[in-house]
N, C-alpha and C positions, 0 to 999 in steps of 0.2 A: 289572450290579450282582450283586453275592456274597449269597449268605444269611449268617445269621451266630447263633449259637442265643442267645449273651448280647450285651443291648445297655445300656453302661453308661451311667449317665445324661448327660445330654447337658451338654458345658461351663457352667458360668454365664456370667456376665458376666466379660469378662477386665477389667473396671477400667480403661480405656481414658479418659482427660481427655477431657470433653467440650469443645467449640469452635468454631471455623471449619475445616470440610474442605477439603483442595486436591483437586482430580484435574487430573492432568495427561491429555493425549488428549481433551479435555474433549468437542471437537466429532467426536469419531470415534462407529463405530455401538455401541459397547461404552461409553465414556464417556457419549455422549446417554444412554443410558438409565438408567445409574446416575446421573447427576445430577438425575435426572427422578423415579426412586426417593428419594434424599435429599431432594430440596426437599420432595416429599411428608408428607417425614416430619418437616419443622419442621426439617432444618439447615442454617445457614449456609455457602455453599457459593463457594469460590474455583476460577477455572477456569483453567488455564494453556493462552493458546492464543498461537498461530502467527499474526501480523500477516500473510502474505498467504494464508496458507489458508483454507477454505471453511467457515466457522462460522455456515451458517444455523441449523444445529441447536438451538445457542443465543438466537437471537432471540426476545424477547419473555419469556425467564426473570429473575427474580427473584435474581441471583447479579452476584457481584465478576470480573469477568472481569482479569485480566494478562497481559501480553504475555512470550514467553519462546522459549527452545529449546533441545533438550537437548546440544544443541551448544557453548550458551554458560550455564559453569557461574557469572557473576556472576546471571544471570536467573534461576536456579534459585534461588539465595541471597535474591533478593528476594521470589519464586515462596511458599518455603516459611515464611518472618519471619510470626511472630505468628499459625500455625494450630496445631490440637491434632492433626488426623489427615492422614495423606496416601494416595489411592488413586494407584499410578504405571498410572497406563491406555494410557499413550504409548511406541508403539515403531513402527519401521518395519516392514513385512511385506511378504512375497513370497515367494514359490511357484516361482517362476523361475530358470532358469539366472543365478547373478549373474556379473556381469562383475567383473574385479580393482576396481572403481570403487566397484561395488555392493556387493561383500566389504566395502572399506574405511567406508562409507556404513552398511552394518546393525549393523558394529563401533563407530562412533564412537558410532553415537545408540542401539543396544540395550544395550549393554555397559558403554562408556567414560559415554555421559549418567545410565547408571540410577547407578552408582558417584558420579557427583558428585553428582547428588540425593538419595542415600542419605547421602553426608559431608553435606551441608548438613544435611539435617534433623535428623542427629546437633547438629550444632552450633546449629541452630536452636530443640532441645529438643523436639521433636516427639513425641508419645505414642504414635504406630504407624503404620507404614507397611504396604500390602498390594499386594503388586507382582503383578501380571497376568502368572500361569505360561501357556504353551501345551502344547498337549496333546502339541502334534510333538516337544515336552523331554522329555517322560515317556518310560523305557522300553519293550521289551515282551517278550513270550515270544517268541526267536530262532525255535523250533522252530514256534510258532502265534501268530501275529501279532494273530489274531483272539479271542487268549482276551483276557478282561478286563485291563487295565492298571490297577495302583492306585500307592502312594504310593511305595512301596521296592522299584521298580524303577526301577536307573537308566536315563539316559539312552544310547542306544548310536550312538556317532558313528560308524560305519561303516556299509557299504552305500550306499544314497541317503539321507545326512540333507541336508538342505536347509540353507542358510548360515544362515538365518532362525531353524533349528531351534537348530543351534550356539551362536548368539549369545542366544537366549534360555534356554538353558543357561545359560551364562554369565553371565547376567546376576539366574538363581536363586543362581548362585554367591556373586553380589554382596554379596544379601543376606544370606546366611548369614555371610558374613564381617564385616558391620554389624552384624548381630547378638551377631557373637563382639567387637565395640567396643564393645556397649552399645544399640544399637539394640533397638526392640521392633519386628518384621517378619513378616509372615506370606505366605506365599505362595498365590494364587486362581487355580486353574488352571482356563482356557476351551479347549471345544471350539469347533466352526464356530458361530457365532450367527446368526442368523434371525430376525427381526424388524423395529418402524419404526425411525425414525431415522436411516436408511439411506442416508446421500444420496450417497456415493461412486460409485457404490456397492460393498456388497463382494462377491468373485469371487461365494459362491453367490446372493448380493443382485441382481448383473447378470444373472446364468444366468438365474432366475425372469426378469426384465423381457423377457431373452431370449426366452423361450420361451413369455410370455403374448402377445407381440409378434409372434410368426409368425417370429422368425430364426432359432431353433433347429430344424435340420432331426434332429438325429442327436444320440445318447448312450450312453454307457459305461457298461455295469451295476459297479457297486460301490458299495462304504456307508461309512458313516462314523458316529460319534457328534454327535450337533450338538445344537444350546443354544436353548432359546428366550431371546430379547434379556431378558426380564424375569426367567427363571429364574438367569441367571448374575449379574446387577445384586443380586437377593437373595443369592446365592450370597459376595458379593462384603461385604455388609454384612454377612451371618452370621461372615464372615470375620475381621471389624473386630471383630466385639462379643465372639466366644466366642473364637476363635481361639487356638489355642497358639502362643506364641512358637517362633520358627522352623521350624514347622511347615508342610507343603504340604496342601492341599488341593484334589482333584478333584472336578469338576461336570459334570452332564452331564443333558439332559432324555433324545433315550433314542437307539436307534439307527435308522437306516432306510438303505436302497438308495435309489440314484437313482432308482429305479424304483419305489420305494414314495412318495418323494416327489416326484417329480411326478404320480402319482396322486394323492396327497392335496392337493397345489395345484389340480388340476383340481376336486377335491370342494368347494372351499371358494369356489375362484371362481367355477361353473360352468364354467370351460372344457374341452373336452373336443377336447384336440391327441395326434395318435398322434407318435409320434420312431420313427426306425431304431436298433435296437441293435447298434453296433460292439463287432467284438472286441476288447480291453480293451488287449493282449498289440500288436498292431496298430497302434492310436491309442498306443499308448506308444512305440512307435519311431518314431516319425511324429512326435510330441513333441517327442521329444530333437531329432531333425535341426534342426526348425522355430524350437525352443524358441533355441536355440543362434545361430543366425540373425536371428532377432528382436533380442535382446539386444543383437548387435552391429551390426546395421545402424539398430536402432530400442529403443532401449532403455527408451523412454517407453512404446511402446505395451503395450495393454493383452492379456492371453492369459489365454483361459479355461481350459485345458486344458494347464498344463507337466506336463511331467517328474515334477515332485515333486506337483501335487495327482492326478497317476494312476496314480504308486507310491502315497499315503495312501489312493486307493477301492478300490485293490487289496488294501488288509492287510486292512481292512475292520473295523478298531479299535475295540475295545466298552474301555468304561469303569467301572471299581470304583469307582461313588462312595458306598461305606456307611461310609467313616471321615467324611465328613463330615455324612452321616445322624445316625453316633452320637456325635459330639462338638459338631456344630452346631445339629440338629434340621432339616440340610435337607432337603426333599420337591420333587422336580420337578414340575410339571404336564406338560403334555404339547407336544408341538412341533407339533402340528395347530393351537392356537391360536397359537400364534408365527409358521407361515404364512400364518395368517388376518390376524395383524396384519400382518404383511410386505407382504402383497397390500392391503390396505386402504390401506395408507402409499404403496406404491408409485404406488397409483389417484389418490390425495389429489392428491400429486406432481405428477402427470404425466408418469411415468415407465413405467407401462402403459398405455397408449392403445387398447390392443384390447382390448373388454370384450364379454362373451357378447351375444347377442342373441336368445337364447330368451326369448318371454313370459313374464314373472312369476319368472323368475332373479335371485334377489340372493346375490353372497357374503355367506358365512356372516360376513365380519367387521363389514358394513353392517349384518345384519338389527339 
């Protein structure tokens, strides 16, 4: 974050039709939690999910679930009929070397699905739409990668941008072009999130289960900016209510080294596991061969460590988020609690199974 010596006062209300919200992604770890935020807060909430995907998430909430995919643009048409706001929380993601398969896959459902969601709810009359930016769109300083990134830096598609990274470009593009049709659209750009609800789970969501687990022998020092699951969910409403039309905005709780956070997992759960620290430079060429390999003999499987998430701990990416400070009024907390809840969710689960065994040890998210 930038200092800033005038801070003008913060958006009002953008005037925004109240109603029934969609969010698409509904059951994902980003979705979970802003639905969870919403209902909270007294809205009627529609969910767009995927008939054979994994929607426990959902279970036992208070909410209109429909069936959809952004593959199939009559679904989206039904999807969007008869709500006031839509959060687009739904994309595909990967970090991975993609295969020509996988190109055509993160294009059809990042790019080509958000454009027809975007027409429909143009058509469907829709008060605003808030499409889920990623951080790997956002530009950076060529020269220091590590200085902060904010709004009006573009995106730079060379070097290792990731396909994933392209496509959600792309699909910022989207909306700025609905926008120039008439659409009201704002764009909510997330770092790595951290938190419950987590049931994929995701790459750094597995790492931790990893590494409470006793599998994690070994780690790569580098950082990144990452999100607590609760700070981006507000981030995301703040988005809805103040927001400027076609404007982006960045969120971010703060930054830390892998090596800062798994220290701070250890403080919260009691665990206290030592790792080996690999060369960064090392484990990155080791990457690509493997990464490369995977994909095409096994394209399912799962990889914690490509290519592209050990170019992003390399730049070591900090984040400008005081345009949404002063036009939102947003305040991060802090991502020690977002750990705390991660580990608490994961324990619930059973998805951490090793749990300290010192007398009178409780993580900090139980006490």
């Amino acid at each position: 974050m930038t200092e800033h010596d005038e801070h003008p006062p913060i958006n009002p209300s953008a005037g925004i039709p109240s109603g029934k919200v969609l969010v698409t992604g509904a059951s994902g770890h980003l979705g979970s939690n802003l639905i969870r935020a919403l209902l909270a807060e007294g809205h009627e909430v529609r969910a767009l999910v995927q008939a054979r995907a994994d929607n426990r998430s959902l279970d036992s909430l208070d909410l209109e679930r429909v069936e959809g995919d952004l593959c199939d643009p009559e679904s989206l048409r039904r999807a969007v009929s008869g709500v006031a706001r839509v959060f687009h929380v739904a994309a595909k993601i990967s970090t991975s070397r993609a295969t020509a398969a996988e190109q055509r896959s993160l294009y059809a459902i990042n790019v080509i699905g958000t454009r027809d969601l975007l027409r429909a709810a143009i058509d469907a009359g829709v008060g605003r739409v808030v499409l889920t930016g990623s951080f790997s769109s956002t530009g950076f300083d060529l020269d220091d990668p590590s200085k902060p990134s904010d709004e009006t830096l573009p995106f730079y598609p060379f070097g290792y941008a990731m396909p994933y990274s392209h496509t959600k470009a792309l699909a910022e593009h989207e909306l700025l072009k609905a926008c120039a049709e008439g659409l009201d659209g704002v764009i909510a750009t997330s770092c790595g999130v951290i938190g419950p609800w987590d049931y994929l789970p995701s790459r750094m969501g597995g790492t931790l289960c990893d590494y409470a687990n006793g599998k994690l022998k070994a780690y790569v020092e580098g950082g990144f900016t990452w999100m607590r699951a609760a700070d981006i969910a507000r981030g995301h409403m703040l988005a809805m209510e103040r927001g400027r039309k076609g404007q982006k905005y960045l969120f971010a709780t703060e930054f830390m080294t892998i090596g800062q956070l798994f220290e701070t997992f250890n403080e919260v759960s009691g665990l206290d596991r030592k790792l080996i620290e690999l060369p960064i430079d090392l484990v990155g060429a080791i990457a690509t061969l493997y990464s490369g390999t995977l994909a095409r003999f096994f394209p399912k499987a799962s990889q914690r460590l490509t290519p592209g998430s050990i170019a992003v701990l390399k730049a070591r990416r900090r984040v400008d988020y005081s345009k949404a400070q002063r036009e939102l009024g947003y305040e991060p907390t802090t991502l020690r609690e977002g750990i705390a809840e991660a580990y608490e969710f994961f324990c619930r689960e059973g998805m951490i199974t090793q749990r300290p065994q010192v007398a009178g040890s409780q993580p900090e998210a139980a006490q």
